[in-house]
N, C-alpha and C positions, 0 to 999 in steps of 0.2 A: 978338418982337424977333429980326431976322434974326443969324445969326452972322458974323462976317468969314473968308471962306474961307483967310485966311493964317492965323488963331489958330483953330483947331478946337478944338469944347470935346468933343468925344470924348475918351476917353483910350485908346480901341485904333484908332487911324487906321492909314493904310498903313503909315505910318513908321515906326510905332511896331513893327508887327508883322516889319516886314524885317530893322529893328536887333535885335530878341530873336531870329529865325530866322537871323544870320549867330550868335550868340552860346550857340542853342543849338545848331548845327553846331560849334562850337569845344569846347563841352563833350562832346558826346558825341565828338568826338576823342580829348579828354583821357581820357575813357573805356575808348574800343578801345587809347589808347597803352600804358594802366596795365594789363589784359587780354589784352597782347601783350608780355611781357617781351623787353626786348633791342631791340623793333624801333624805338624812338629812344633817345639819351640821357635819362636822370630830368631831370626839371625843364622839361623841353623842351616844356612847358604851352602853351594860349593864357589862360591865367588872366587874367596882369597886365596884357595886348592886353585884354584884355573891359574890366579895371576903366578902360585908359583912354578905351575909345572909348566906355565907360557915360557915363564922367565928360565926352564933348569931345560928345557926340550926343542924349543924354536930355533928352530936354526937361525934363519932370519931376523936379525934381529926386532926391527919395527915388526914384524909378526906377531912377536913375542908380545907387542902392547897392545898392537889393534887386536888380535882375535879376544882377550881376555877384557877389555875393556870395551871392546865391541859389544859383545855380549853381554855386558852391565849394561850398557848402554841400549842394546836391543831388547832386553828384559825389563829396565827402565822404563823403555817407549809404551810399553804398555803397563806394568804397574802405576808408574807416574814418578815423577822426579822429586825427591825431598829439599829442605834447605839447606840443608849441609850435603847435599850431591855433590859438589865441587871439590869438597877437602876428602869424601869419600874416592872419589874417583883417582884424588891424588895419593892416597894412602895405598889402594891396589895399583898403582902403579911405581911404587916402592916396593910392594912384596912382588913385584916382577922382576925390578934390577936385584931384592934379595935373592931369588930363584935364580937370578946370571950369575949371582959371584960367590954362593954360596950351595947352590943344586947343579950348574952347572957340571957335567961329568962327574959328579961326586952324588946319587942319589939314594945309598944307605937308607934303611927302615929311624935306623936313629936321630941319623941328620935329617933326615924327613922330616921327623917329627918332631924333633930339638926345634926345628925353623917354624913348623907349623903352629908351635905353642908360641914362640917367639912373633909370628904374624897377630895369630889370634890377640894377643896381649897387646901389642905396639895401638893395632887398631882400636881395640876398646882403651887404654890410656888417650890416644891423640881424639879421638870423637868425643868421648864424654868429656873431657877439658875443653873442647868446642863449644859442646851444650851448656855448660858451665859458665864461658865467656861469652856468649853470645844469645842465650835464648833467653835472659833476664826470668828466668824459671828458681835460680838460686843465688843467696847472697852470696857478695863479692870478697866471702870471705877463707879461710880455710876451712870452719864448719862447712861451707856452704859447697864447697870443692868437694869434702869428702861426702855430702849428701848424693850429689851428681852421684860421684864416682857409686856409691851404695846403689842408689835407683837403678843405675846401670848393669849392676853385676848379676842380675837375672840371666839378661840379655846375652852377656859372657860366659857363664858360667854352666847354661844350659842349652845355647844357641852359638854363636861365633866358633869357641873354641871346640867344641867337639866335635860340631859342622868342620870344619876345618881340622881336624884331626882327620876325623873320619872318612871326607871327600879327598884331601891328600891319599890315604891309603888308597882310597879305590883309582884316582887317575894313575900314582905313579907307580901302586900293584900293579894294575890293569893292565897298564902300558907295558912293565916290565915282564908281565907273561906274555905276552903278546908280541914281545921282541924276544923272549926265548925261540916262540913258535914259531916268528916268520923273519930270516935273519935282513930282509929290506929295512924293519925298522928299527937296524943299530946302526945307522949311521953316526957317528959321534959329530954334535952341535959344533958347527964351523966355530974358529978360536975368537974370530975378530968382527 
């Protein structure tokens, strides 16, 4: 039985290998960034960029989780694992199922970046109300909530969020010139 060249039953086709090679380029970034104190703000990742464009481009679904969080996780293995690793690792993997139901076939400059802000945000809200409950660094109070949240907004506001602006442009530009150029990588992301 012949295969339909739109549904390829390989699982390492072109596509596939260009999306993991924009994504291992963004890890080893994250890399030389951590390796090179000072030379960006912290947090100024392509992390949360990977989990979305795992989640808006992987055909695959579990693809969609392991390659994005793999690479946290193999980035991890050699920076070293923090104590909030576990609610981090759960938070990019909510802006992957955001990138299914919100990037998927629909990846506009605006929604892009409407989501991007949208990521960047969620994750600084859910971590620093982590560190807040749990690092005994701040009282258990509302002052003490909005202290967190203030300490934090360095972190946000010159690193997460523009890191994450920024590295969305460049995966799902990148990719989207790149699928101008070579029509193998317009497959449209299987529905189910």
């Amino acid at each position: 039985m012949r295969s339909n060249p739109s549904e390829p039953s390989r699982i390492f086709t072109p596509r596939l290998l260009v999306l993991t090679g924009l994504i291992a380029f963004a890890v080893a970034f994250r890399l030389l960034a951590h390796f090179q104190p000072g030379s960006l703000p912290y947090n100024f990742t392509p992390i949360a960029a990977i989990a979305l464009f795992g989640g808006a481009y992987f055909r695959h679904r579990l693809l969609a989780f392991v390659v994005p969080l793999g690479a946290m996780f193999l980035s991890d293995a050699v920076i070293g694992l923090a104590t909030l690793s576990p609610l981090v690792y759960l938070c990019f993997a909510a802006m992957v199922l955001v990138g299914m139901g919100v990037l998927r076939g629909r990846t506009g400059a605006l929604r892009v970046g409407l989501t991007a802000v949208g990521s960047a945000t969620g994750f600084y809200l859910v971590t620093n109300f982590a560190v807040w409950l749990g690092s005994g660094m701040y009282a258990m109070t509302a002052s003490g909530l909005a202290a967190c949240y203030l300490a934090g907004l360095p972190f946000y506001t010159y690193g997460s969020l523009p890191g994450t602006l920024l590295w969305s442009g460049v995966l799902f530009g990148g990719f989207a010139l790149l699928s101008r150029r070579y029509a193998v990588l317009r497959i449209a992301p299987a529905a189910a």
